[in-house]
N, CA, C and O of each residue as an XYZ file, in Angstrom:
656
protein
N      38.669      8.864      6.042
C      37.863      7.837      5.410
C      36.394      8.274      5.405
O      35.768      8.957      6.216
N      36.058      7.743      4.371
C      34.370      8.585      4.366
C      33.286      7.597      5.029
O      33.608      6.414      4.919
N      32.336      7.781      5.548
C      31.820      7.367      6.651
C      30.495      6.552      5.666
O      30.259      6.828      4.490
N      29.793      5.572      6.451
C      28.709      4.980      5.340
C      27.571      6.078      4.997
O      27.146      7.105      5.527
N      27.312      5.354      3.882
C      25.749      5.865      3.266
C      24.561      5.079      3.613
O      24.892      3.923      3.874
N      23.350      5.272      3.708
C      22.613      4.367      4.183
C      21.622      5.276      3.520
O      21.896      6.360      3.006
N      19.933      4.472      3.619
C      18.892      4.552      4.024
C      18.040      3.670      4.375
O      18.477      2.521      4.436
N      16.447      3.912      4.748
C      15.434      3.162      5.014
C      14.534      2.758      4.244
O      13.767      3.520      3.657
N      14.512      1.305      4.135
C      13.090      0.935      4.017
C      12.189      1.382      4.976
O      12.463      1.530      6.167
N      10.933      1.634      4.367
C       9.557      1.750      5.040
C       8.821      1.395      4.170
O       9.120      1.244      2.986
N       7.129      1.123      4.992
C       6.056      1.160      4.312
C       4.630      1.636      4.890
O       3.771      0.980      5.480
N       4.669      3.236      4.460
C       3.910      4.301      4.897
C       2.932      4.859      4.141
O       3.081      5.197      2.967
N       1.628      5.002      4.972
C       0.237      5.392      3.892
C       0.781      7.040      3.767
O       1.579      7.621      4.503
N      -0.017      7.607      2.455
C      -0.207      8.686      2.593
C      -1.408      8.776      2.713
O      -2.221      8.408      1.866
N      -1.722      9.392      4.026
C      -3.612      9.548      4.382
C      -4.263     10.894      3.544
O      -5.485     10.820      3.416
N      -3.789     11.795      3.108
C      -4.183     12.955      2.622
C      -4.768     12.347      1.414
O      -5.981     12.451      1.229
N      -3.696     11.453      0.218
C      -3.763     11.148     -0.860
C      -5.004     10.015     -0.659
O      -6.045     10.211     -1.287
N      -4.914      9.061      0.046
C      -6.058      8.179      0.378
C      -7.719      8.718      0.653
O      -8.830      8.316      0.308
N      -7.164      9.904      1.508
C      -8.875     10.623      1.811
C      -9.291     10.911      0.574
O     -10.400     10.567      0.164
N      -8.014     11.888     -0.469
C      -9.077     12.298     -1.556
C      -9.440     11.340     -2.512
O     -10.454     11.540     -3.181
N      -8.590     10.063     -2.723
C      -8.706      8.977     -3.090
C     -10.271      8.459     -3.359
O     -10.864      8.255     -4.418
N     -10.758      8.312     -1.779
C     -11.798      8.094     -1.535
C     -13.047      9.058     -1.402
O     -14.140      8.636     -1.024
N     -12.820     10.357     -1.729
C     -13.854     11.178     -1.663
C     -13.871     11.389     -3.395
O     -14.953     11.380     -3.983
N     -12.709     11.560     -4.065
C     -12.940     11.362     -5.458
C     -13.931      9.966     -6.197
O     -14.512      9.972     -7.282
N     -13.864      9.002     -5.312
C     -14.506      7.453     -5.563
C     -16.127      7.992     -5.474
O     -17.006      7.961     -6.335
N     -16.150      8.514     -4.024
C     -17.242      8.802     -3.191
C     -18.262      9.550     -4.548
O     -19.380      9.272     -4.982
N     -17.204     10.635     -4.925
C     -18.477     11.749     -6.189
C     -18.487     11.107     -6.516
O     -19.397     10.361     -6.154
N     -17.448     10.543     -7.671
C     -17.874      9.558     -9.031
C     -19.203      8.809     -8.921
O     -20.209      8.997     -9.606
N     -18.963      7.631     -7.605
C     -20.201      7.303     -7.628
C     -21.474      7.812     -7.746
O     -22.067      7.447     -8.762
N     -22.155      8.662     -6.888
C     -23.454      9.692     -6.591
C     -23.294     10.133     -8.319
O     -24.409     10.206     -8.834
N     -22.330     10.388     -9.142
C     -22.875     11.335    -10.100
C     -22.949      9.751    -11.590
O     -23.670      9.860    -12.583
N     -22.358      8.925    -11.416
C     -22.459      7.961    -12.602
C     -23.809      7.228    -12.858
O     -23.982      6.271    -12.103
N     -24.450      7.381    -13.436
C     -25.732      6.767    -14.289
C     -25.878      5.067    -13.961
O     -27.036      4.770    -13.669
N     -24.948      3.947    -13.959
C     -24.826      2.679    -13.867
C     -24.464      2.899    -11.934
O     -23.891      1.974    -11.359
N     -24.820      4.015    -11.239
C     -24.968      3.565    -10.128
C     -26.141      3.754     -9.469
O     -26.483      3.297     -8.379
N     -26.852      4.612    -10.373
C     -28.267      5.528     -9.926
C     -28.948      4.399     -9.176
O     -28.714      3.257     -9.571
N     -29.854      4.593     -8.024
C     -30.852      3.837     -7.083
C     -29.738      2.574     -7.013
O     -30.480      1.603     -7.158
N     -28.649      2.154     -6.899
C     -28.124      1.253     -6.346
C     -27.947      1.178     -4.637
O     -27.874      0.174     -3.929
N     -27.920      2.192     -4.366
C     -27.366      2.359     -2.816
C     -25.661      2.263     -2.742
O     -24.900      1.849     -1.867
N     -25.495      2.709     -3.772
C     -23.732      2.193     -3.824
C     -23.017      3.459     -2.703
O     -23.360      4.642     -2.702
N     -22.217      2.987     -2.017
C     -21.450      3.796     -1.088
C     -20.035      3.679     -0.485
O     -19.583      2.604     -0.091
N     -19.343      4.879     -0.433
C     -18.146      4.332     -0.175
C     -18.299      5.636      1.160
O     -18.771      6.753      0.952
N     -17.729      5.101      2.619
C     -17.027      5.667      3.495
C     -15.365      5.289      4.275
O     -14.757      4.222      4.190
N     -15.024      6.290      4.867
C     -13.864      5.653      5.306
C     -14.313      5.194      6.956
O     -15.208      5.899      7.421
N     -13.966      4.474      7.556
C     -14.254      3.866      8.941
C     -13.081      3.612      9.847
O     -12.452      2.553      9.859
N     -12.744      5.011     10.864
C     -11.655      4.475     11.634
C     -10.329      5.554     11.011
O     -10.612      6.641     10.507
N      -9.635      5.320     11.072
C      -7.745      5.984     10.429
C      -7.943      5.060      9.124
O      -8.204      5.718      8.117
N      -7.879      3.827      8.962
C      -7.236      3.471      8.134
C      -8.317      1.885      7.037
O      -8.096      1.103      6.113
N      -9.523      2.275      8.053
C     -10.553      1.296      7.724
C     -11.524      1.884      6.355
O     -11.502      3.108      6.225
N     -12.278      1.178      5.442
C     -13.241      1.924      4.652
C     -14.546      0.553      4.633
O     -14.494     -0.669      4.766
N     -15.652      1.561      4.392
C     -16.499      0.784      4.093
C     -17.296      0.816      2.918
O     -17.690      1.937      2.595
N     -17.796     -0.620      1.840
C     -18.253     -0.308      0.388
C     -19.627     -0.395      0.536
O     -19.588     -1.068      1.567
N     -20.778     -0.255      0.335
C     -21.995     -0.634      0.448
C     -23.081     -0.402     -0.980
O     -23.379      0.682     -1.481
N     -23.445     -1.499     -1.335
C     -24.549     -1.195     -2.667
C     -25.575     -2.201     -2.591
O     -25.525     -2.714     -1.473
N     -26.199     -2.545     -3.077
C     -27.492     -3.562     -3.405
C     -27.399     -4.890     -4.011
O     -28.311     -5.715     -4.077
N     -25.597     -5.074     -4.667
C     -26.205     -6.323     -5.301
C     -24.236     -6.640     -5.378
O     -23.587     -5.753     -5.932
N     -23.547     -7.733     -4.883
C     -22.096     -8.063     -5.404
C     -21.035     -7.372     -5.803
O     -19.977     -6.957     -5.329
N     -21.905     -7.361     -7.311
C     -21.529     -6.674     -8.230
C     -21.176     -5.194     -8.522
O     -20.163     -4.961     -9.181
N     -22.086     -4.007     -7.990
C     -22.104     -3.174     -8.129
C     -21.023     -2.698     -6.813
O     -20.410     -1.632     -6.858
N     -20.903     -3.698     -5.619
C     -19.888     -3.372     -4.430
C     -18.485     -3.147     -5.455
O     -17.736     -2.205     -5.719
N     -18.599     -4.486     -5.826
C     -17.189     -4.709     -6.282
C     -16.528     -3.897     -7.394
O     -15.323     -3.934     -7.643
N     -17.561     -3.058     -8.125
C     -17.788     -2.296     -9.509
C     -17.056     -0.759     -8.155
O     -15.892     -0.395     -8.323
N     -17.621     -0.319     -7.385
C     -17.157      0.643     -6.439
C     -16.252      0.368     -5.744
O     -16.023      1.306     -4.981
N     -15.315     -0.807     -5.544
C     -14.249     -1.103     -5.470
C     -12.915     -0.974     -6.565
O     -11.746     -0.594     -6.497
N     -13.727     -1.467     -7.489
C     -12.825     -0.700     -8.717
C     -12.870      0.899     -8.736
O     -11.921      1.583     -8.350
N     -13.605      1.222     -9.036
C     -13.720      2.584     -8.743
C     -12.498      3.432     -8.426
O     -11.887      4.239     -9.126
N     -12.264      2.916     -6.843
C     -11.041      3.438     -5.929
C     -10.122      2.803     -5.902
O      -9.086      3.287     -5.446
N     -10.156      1.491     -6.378
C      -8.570      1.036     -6.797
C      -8.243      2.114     -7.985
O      -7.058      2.447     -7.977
N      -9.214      2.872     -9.235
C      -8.307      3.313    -10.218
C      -7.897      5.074     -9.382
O      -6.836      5.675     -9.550
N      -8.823      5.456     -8.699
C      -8.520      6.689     -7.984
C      -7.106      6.305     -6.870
O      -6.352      7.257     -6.672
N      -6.860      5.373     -6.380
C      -5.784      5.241     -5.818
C      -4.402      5.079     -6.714
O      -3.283      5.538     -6.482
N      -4.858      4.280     -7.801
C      -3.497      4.310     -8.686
C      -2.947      5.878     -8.764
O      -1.878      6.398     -8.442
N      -4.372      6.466     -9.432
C      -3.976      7.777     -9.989
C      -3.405      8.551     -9.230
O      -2.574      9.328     -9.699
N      -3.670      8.548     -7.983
C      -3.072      9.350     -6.797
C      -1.722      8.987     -6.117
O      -1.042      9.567     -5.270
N      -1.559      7.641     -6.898
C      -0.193      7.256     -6.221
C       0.562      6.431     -5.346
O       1.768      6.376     -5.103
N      -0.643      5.663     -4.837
C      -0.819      4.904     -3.678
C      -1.043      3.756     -4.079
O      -2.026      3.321     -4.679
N       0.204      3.075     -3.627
C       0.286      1.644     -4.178
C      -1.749      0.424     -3.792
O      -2.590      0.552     -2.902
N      -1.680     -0.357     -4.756
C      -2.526     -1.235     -4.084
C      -2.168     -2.509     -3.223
O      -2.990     -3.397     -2.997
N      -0.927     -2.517     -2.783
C      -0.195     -3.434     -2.001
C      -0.722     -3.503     -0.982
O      -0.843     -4.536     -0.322
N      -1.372     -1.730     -0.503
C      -1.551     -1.399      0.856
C      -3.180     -1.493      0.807
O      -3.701     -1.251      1.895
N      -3.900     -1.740     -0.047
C      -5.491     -2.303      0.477
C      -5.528     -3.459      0.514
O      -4.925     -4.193     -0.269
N      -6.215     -3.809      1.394
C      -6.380     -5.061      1.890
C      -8.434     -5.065      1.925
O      -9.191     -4.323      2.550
N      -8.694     -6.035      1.130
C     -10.136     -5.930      0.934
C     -10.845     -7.393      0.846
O     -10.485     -8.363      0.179
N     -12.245     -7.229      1.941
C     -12.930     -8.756      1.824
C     -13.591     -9.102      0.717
O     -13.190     -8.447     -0.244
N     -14.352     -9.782      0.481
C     -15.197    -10.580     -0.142
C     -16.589     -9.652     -0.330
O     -16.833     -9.004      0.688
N     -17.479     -9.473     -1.346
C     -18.663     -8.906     -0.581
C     -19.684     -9.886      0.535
O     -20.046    -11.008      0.179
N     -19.974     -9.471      1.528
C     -20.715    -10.260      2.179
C     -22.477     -9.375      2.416
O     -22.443     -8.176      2.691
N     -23.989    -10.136      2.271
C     -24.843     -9.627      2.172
C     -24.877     -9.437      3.899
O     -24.464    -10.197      4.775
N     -25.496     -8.200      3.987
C     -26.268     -7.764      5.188
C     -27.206     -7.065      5.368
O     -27.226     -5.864      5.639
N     -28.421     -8.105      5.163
C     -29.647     -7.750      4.815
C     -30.358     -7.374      3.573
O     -31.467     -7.818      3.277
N     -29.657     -6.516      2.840
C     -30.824     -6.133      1.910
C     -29.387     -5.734      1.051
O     -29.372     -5.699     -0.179
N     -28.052     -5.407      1.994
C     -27.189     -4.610      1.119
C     -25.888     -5.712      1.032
O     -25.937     -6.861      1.472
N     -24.901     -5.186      0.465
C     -23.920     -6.257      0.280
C     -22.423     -5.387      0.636
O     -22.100     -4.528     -0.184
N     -21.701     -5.565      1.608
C     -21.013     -5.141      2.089
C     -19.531     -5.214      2.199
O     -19.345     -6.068      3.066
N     -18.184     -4.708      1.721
C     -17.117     -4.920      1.529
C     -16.245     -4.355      2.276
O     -15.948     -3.290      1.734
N     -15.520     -4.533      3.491
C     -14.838     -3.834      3.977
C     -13.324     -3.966      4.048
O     -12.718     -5.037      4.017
N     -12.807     -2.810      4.143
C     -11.095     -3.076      3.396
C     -10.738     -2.102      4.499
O     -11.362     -1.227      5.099
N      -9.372     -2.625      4.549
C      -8.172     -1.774      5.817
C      -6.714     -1.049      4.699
O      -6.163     -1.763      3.862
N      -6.482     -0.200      4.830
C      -4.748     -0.258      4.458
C      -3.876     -0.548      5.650
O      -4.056     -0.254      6.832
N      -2.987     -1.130      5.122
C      -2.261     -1.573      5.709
C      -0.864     -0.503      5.689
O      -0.476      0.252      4.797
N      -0.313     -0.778      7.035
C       1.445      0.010      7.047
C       2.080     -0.765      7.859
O       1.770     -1.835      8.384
N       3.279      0.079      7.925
C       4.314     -0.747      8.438
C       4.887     -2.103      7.847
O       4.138     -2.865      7.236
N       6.253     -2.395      8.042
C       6.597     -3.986      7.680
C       6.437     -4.330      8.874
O       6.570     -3.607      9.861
N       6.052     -5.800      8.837
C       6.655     -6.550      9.782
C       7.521     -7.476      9.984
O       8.235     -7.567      8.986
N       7.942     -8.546     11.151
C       8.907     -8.459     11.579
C       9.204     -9.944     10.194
O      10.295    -10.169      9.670
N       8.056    -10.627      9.943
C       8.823    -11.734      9.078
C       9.220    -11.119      7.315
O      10.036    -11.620      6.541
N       8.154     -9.663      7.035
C       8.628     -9.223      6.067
C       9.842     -8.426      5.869
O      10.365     -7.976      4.850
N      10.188     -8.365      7.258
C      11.875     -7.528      7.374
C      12.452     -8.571      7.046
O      12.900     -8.614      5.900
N      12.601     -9.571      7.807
C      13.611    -10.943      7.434
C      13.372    -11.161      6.506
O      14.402    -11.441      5.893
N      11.815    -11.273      5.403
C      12.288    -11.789      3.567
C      12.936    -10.490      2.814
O      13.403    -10.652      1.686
N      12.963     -9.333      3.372
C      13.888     -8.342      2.420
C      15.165     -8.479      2.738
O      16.032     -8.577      1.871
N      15.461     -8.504      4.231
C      16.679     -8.535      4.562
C      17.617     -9.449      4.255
O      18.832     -9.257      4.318
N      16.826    -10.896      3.769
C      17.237    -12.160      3.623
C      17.456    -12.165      1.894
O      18.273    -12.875      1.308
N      16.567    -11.245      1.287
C      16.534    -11.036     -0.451
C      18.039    -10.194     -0.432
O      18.932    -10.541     -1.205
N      18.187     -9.298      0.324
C      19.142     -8.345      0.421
C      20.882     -9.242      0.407
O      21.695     -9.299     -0.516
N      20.947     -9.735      1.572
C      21.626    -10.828      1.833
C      21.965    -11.416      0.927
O      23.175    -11.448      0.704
N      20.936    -12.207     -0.073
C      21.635    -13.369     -1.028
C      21.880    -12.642     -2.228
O      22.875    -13.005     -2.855
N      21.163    -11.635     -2.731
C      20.895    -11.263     -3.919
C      21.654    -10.062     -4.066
O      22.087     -9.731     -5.169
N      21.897     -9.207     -2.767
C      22.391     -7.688     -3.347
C      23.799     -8.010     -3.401
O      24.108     -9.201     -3.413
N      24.715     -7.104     -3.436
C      26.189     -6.416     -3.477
C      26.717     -7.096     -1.671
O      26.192     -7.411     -0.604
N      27.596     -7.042     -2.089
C      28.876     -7.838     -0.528
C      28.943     -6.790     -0.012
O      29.049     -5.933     -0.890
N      28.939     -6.334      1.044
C      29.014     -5.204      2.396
C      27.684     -4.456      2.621
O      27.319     -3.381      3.098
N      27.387     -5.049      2.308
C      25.813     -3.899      2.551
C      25.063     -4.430      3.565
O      24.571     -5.538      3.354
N      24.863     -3.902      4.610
C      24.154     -4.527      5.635
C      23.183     -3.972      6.109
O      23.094     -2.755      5.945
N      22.055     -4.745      6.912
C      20.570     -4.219      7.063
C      20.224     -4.693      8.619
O      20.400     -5.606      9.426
N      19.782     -3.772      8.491
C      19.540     -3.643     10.680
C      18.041     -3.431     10.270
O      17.637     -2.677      9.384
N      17.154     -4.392     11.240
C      15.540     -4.244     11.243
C      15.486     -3.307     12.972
O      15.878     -3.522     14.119
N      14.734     -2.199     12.208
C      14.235     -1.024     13.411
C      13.208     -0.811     13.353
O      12.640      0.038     12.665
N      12.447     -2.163     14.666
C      10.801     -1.571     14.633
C      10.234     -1.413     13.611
O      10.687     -2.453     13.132
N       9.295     -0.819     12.394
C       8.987     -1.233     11.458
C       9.337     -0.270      9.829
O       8.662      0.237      8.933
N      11.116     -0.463     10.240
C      11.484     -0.163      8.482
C      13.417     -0.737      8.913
O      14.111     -0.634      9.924
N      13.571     -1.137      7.971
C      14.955     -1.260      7.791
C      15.927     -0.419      7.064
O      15.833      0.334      6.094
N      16.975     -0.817      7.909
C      18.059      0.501      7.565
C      19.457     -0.180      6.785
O      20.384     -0.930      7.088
N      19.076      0.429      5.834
C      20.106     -0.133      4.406
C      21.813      0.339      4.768
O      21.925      1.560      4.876
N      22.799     -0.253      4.917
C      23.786      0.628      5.088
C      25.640      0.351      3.964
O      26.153     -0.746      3.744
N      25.858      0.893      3.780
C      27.178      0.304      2.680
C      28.050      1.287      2.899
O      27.615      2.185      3.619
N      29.478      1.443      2.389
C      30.262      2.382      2.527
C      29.773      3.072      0.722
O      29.398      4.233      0.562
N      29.880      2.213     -0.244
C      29.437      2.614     -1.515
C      28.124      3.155     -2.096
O      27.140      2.448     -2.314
N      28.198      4.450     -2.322
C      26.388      4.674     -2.764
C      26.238      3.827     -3.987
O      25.071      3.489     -4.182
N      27.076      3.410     -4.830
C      26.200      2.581     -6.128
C      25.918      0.918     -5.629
O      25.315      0.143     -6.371
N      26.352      0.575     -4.511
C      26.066     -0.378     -3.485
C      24.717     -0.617     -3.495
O      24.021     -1.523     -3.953
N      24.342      1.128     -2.448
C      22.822      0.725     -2.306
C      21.450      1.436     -3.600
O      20.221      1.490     -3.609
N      22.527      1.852     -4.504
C      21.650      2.135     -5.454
C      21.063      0.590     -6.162
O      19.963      0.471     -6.704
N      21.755     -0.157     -6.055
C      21.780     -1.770     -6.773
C      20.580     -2.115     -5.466
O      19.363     -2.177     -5.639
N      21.019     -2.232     -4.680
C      19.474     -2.167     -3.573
C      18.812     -1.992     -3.464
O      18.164     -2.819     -2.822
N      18.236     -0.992     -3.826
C      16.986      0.112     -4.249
C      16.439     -0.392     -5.463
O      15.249     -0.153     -5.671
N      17.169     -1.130     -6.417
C      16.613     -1.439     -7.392
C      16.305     -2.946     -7.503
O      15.213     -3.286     -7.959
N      16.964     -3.620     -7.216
C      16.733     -5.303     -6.446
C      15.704     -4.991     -5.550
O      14.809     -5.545     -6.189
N      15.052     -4.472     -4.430
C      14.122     -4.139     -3.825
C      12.717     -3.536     -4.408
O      11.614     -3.517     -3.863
N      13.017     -3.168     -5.380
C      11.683     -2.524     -6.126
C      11.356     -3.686     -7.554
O      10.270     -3.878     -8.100
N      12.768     -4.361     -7.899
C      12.014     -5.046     -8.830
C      11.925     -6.403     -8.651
O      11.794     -7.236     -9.548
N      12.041     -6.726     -6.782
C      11.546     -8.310     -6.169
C       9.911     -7.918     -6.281
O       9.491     -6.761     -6.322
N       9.292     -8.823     -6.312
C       7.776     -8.759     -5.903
C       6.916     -9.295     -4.830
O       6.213    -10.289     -4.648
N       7.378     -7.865     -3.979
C       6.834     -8.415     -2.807
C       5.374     -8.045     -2.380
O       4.857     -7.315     -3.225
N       4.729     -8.270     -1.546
C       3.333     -8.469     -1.337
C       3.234     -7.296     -0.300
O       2.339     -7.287      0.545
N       3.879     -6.622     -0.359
C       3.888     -5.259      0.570
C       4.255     -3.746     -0.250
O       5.283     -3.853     -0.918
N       3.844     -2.871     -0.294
C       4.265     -1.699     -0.591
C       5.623     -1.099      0.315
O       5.624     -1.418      1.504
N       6.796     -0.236     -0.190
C       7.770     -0.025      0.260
C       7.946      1.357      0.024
O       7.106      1.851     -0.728
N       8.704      2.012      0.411
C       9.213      3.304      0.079
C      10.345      3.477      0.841
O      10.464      2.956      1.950
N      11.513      4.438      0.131
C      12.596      4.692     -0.009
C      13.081      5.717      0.472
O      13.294      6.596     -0.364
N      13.458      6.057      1.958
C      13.445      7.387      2.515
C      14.844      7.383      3.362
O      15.459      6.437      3.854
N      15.171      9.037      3.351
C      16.350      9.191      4.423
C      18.188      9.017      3.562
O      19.241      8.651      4.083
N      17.982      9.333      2.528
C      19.318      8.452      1.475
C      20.052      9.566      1.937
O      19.764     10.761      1.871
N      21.161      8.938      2.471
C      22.623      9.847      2.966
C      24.130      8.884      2.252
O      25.274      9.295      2.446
């Protein structure tokens, strides 16, 4: 008898793609004309922290776009930034954003629970610490999984790893 197929949910940064992400943001800015004498700035702060800095709301939030379109391009969902408000500090106006990883434990239970009502009969899902493990005897089982999972809309970025 042939033994199950499985894989994992996860939801994992790529930091390589994110650094250049943000160092691609970083030139753009210094070299674009509509940023000249703004003070506009983008650093990263921490593993997984960044910081926006310019002179006026607007121009934060204008360098926030920026690296949301350098992150598309690179691949990296925007599920996984998580970004404030601009807030003034002092003279400058300041935006600071985290990515986020990992699921957690109540977003395991709404996939596992989407999985449950919505996927294929035998397919079962074990939450491990932070990714779940898809399992069926049928691979077109969890291919129907993989695709019910990517086209729910969830408020988290996911990825699809380990398919045996």
């Amino acid at each position: 008898m042939a033994a199950d197929s499985s894989f994992d949910i996860v939801s994992k940064l790529d930091h390589a793609e994110i650094d250049n992400a943000i160092n691609q943001a970083a030139r753009e800015i210094s070299t674009r004309y509509d940023f000249k004498n703004t003070g506009a700035s983008i650093e990263k702060s921490g593993p997984t922290g960044l910081v926006i800095k310019a002179n006026a709301d607007e121009r934060a939030l204008a360098v926030l776009d920026v690296l949301k379109e350098k992150l598309v391009k690179r691949g990296v969902s925007l599920k996984t930034l998580e970004s404030s408000d601009p807030k003034q500090s002092g003279k400058e106006s300041v935006i600071n954003g985290t990515f986020s990883e990992g699921i957690t434990q109540e977003q395991a239970k709404k996939v596992s629970k989407l999985i449950r009502d919505e996927g294929p009969k035998g397919v079962k899902v074990q939450v491990q610490g932070e990714e779940l493990r898809v399992t069926s005897k049928k691979r077109d089982d969890l291919q129907a999984v993989i695709a019910l999972v990517k086209g729910a809309d969830l408020d988290f970025a996911v990825q699809f790893v380990n398919y045996r």
